[in-house]
C-alpha positions in Angstrom: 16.3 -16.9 -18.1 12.9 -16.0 -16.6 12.6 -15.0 -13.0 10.7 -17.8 -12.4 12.7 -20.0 -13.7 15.4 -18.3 -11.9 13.6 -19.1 -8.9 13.4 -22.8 -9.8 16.9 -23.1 -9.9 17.6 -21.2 -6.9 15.0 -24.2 -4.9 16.5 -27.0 -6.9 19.9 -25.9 -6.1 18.6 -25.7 -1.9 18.0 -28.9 -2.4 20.7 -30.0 -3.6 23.0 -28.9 -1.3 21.6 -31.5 1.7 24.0 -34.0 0.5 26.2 -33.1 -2.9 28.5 -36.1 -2.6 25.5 -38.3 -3.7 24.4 -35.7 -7.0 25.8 -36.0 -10.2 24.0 -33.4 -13.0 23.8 -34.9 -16.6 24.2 -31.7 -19.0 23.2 -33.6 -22.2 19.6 -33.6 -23.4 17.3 -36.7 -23.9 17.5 -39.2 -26.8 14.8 -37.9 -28.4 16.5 -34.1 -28.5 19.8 -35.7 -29.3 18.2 -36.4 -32.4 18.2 -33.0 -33.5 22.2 -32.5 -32.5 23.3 -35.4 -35.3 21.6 -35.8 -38.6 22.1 -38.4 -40.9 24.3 -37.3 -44.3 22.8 -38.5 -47.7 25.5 -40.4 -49.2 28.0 -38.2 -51.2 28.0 -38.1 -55.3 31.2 -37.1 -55.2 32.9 -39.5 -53.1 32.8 -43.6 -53.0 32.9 -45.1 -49.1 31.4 -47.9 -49.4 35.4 -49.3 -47.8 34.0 -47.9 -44.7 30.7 -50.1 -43.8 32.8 -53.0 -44.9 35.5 -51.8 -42.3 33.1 -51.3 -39.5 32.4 -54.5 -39.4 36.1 -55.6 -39.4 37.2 -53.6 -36.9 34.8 -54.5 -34.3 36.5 -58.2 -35.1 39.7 -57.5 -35.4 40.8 -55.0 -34.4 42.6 -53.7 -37.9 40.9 -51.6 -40.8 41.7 -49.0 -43.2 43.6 -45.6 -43.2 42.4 -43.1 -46.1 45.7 -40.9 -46.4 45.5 -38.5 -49.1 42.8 -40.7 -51.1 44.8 -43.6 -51.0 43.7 -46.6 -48.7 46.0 -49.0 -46.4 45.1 -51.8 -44.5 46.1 -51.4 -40.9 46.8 -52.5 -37.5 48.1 -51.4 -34.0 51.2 -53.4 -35.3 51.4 -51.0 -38.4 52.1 -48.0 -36.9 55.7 -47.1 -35.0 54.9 -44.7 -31.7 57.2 -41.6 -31.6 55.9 -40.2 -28.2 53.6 -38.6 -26.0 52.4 -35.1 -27.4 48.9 -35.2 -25.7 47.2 -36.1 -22.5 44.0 -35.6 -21.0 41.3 -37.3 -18.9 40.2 -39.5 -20.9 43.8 -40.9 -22.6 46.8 -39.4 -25.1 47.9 -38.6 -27.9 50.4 -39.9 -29.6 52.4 -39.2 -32.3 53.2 -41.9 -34.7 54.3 -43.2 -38.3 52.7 -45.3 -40.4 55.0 -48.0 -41.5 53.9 -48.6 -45.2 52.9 -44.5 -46.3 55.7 -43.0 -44.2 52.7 -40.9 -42.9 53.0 -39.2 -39.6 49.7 -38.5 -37.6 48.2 -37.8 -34.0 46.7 -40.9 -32.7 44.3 -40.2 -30.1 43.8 -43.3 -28.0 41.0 -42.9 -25.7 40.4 -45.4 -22.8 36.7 -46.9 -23.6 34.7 -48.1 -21.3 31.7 -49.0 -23.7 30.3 -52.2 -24.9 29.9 -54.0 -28.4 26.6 -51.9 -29.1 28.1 -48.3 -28.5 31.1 -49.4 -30.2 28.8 -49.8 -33.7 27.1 -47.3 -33.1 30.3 -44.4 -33.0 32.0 -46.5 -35.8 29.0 -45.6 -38.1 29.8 -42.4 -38.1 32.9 -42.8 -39.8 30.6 -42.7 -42.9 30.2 -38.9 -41.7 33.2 -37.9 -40.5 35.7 -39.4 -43.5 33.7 -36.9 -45.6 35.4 -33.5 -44.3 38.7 -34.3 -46.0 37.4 -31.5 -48.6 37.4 -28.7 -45.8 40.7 -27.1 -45.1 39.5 -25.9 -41.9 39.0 -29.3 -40.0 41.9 -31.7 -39.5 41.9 -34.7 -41.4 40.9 -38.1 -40.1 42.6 -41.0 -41.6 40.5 -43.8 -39.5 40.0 -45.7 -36.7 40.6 -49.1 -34.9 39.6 -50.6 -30.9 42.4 -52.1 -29.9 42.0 -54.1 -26.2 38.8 -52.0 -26.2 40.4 -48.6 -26.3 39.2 -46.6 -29.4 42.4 -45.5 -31.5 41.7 -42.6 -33.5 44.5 -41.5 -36.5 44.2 -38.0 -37.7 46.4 -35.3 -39.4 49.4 -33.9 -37.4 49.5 -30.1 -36.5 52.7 -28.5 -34.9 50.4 -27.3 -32.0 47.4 -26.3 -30.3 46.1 -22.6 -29.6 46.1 -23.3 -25.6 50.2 -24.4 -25.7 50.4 -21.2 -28.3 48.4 -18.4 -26.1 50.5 -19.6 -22.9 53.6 -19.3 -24.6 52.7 -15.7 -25.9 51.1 -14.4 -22.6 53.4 -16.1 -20.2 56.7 -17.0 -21.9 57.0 -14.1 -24.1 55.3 -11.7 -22.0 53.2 -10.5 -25.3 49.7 -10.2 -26.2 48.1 -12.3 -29.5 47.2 -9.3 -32.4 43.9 -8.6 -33.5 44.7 -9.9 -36.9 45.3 -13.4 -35.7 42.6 -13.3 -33.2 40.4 -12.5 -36.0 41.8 -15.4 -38.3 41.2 -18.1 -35.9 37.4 -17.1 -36.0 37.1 -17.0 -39.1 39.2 -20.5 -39.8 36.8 -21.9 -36.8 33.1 -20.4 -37.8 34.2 -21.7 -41.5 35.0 -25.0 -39.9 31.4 -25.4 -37.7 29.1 -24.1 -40.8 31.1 -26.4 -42.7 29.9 -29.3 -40.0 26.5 -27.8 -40.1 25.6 -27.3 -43.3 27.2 -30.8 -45.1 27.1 -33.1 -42.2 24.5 -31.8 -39.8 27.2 -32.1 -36.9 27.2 -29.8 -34.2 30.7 -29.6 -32.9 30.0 -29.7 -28.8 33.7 -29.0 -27.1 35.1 -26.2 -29.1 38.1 -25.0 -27.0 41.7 -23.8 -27.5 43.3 -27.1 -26.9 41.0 -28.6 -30.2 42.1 -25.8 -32.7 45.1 -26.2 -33.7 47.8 -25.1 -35.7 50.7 -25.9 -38.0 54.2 -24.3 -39.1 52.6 -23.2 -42.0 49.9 -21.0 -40.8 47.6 -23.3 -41.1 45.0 -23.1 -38.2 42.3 -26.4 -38.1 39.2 -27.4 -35.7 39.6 -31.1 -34.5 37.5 -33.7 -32.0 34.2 -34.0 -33.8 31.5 -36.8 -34.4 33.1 -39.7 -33.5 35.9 -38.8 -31.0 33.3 -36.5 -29.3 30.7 -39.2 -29.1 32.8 -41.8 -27.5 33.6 -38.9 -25.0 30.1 -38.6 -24.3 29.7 -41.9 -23.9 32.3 -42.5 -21.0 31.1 -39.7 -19.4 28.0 -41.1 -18.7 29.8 -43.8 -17.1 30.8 -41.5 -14.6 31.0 -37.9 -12.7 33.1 -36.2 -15.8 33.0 -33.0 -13.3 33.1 -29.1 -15.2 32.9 -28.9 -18.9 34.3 -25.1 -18.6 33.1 -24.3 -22.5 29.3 -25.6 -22.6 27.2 -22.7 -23.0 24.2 -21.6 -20.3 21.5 -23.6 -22.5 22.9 -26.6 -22.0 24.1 -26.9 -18.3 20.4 -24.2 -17.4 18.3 -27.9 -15.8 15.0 -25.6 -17.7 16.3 -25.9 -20.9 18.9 -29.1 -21.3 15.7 -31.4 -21.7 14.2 -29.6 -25.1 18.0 -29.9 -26.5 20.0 -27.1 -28.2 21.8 -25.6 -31.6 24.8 -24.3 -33.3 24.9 -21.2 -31.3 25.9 -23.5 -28.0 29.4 -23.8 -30.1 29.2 -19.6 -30.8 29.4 -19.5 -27.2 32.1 -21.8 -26.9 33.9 -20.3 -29.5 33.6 -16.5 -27.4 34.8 -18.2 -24.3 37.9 -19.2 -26.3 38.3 -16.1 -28.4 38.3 -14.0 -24.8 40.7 -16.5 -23.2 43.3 -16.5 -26.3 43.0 -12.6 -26.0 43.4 -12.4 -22.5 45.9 -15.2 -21.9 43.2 -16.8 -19.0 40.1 -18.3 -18.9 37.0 -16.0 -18.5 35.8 -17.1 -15.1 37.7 -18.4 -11.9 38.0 -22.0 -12.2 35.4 -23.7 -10.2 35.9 -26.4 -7.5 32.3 -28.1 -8.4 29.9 -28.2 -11.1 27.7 -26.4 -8.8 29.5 -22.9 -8.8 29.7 -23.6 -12.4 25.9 -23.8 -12.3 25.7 -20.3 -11.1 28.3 -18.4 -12.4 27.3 -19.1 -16.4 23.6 -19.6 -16.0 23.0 -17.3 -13.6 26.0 -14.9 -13.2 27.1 -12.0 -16.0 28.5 -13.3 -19.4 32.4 -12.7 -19.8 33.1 -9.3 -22.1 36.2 -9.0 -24.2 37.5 -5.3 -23.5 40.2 -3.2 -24.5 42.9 -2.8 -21.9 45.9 -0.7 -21.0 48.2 -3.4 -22.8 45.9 -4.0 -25.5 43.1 -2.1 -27.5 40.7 -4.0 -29.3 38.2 -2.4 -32.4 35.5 -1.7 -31.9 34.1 -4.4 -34.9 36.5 -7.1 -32.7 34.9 -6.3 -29.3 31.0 -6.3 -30.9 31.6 -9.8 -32.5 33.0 -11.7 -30.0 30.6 -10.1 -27.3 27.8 -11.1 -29.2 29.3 -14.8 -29.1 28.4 -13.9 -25.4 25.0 -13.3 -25.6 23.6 -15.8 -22.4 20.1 -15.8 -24.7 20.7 -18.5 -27.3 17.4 -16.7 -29.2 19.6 -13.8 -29.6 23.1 -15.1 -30.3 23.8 -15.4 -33.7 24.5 -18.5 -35.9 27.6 -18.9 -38.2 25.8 -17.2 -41.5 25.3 -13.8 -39.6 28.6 -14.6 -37.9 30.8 -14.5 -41.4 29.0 -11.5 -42.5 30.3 -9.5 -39.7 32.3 -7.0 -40.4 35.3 -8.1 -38.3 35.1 -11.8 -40.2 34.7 -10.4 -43.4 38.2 -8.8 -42.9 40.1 -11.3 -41.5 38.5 -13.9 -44.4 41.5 -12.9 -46.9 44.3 -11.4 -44.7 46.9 -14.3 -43.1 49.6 -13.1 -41.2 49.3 -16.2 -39.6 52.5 -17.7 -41.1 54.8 -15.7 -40.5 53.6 -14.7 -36.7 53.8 -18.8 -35.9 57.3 -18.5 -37.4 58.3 -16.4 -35.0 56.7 -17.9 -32.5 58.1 -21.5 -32.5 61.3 -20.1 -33.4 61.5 -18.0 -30.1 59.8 -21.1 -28.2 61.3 -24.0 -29.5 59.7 -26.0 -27.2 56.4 -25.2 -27.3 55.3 -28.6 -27.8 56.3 -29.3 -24.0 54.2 -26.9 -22.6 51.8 -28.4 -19.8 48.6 -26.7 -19.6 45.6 -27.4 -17.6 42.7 -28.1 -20.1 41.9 -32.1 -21.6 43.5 -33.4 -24.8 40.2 -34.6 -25.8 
């Protein structure tokens, strides 16, 4: 950030300190650079989904559609699916997790509270053509569809044991342990492989990569969730009203000099070094702020958070230099996800999974992992 426009933001913030209760700041770009964040897929050789148009359309009237479950398709309603329970909850809904009556499937069911109109409803159901196509990735969850129901947007996807914000808490804090190098270089690699995956076949750029969105099975497993259309009907109701911090988004995109001409993949390498430093660390990089204002100033204007090696634990030196560079506040100079899996410390971690049996241990010791309450959104 130049000193001038340093100085900008040091006159605009004067300002708006005569009367904050009446300011609300709008971190996303314009229409026209929101073009750039979400492209438009050619349709797929290799995959027929011409169900889902078709199921737009009736969804918006009634409320029902179709689940895609392992290639197989089911027409569904609310009434079609038994609720087992509250495993989610955030500020804008839950999640639930339920069964589908006729597959026996179990899945996550994000219901989030809508507040948008007929319009914006077609609009995020058209990218179901987009996101039904990442069933082919092992790193993203599956989505299985989506329905309004009474206006609230229902959203089915794949069930995981866990997320890596309930996990990191129960390490740091329960067990009174630190996460190894091994697995904090796993979860990179499973979530770079995840957003170049989004990238390069679906021109989506993630936008809320966090702990609490990757997530992680009994198996080993570890998956990115909350994409394309659950992240656009976010962004939709927080334009409705004052949303408050989004702790993740990088300096580009909260900096009021560069929001307008939009921004790239390398906002979610940022997001993904904020959440690499606070798995390792067992707390989030910066003190939590009381207003988007000290936000403001501590990421766009304050020094970037730096993992370092500590009494109780050392880190390589290939582990500190690639999540550091995640850090770099100059989105010029922070790398993008091809530079990012040739790094030395990705490279290694691309082949070896301890994951499976370190989770193992993990649940068995905290049975109840599940029921950890943290402080970050479901969605």
């Amino acid at each position: 950030m130049s000193e001038s426009s340093i100085g900008r933001l040091g006159l605009a913030l004067d300002g708006l300190k005569m009367d904050r209760s009446k300011m609300f700041l709008n971190f996303e770009p314009s229409q026209k650079s929101e073009q750039r964040i979400i492209e438009q897929k050619p349709p797929s050789p290799q995959k027929n989904h011409d169900h889902c148009s078709h199921n737009i359309v009736h969804m918006l009237q009634t409320s029902s559609g179709t689940l895609n479950i392992k290639d197989e398709l089911y027409e569904y309603s609310a009434e079609d699916l038994i609720d087992l329970g509250e495993i989610g909850r955030g500020n804008y809904g839950t999640v639930n997790k339920m069964v589908h009556k006729e597959s026996g499937t179990e899945m996550a069911v994000k219901r989030i509270r809508a507040t948008i109109d007929e319009m914006e409803q077609k609009h995020l159901l058209k990218e179901l053509d987009v996101v039904m196509n990442t069933s082919d990735c092992e790193f993203i969850v599956e989505f299985y569809g989506a329905i309004f129901k009474e206006g609230d947007c229902w959203i089915c996807m794949e069930l995981m044991t866990t997320s890596l914000d309930k996990i990191y808490r129960a390490v740091h804090e329960r067990l009174n342990q630190r996460i190894p190098e091994d697995i904090i270089g796993k979860i990179a690699f499973c979530v770079i492989k995840a957003l170049n995956y989004l990238k390069t076949n679906l021109k989506i750029i993630h936008r809320d990569v966090k702990p609490s969105n990757i997530l992680v099975d009994a198996h080993g497993q570890i998956k990115l969730c909350d994409f394309g259309i659950s992240g656009n009907l976010v962004d939709s109701i927080a334009r409705t009203r004052d949303a408050g911090c989004q702790p993740y988004m990088a300096p580009e995109r909260i900096d009021p000099m560069h929001a307008r001409s939009g921004y790239d993949v390398r906002s979610d390498v940022w997001s993904l070094g904020m959440s690499l430093i606070e798995v390792a660390s067992g707390k989030f990089p910066y003190p939590m702020w009381t207003t988007v204002f000290d936000q403001l100033l501590q990421v766009v204007r304050g020094d970037a958070p730096q993992l370092t090696s500590t009494d109780q634990q050392f880190f390589t030196e290939d582990c500190l230099d690639c999540v550091n560079k995640c850090m770099i506040k100059d989105f010029n100079l922070r790398p993008k996800y091809p530079e990012l899996l040739e790094h030395p410390f990705i490279l290694k971690y691309s082949v070896n999974n301890k994951v499976t049996s370190w989770i193992e241990d993990i649940l068995a010791r905290v049975p109840d992992i599940t029921d950890i309450k943290v402080g970050t959104e479901t969605t």
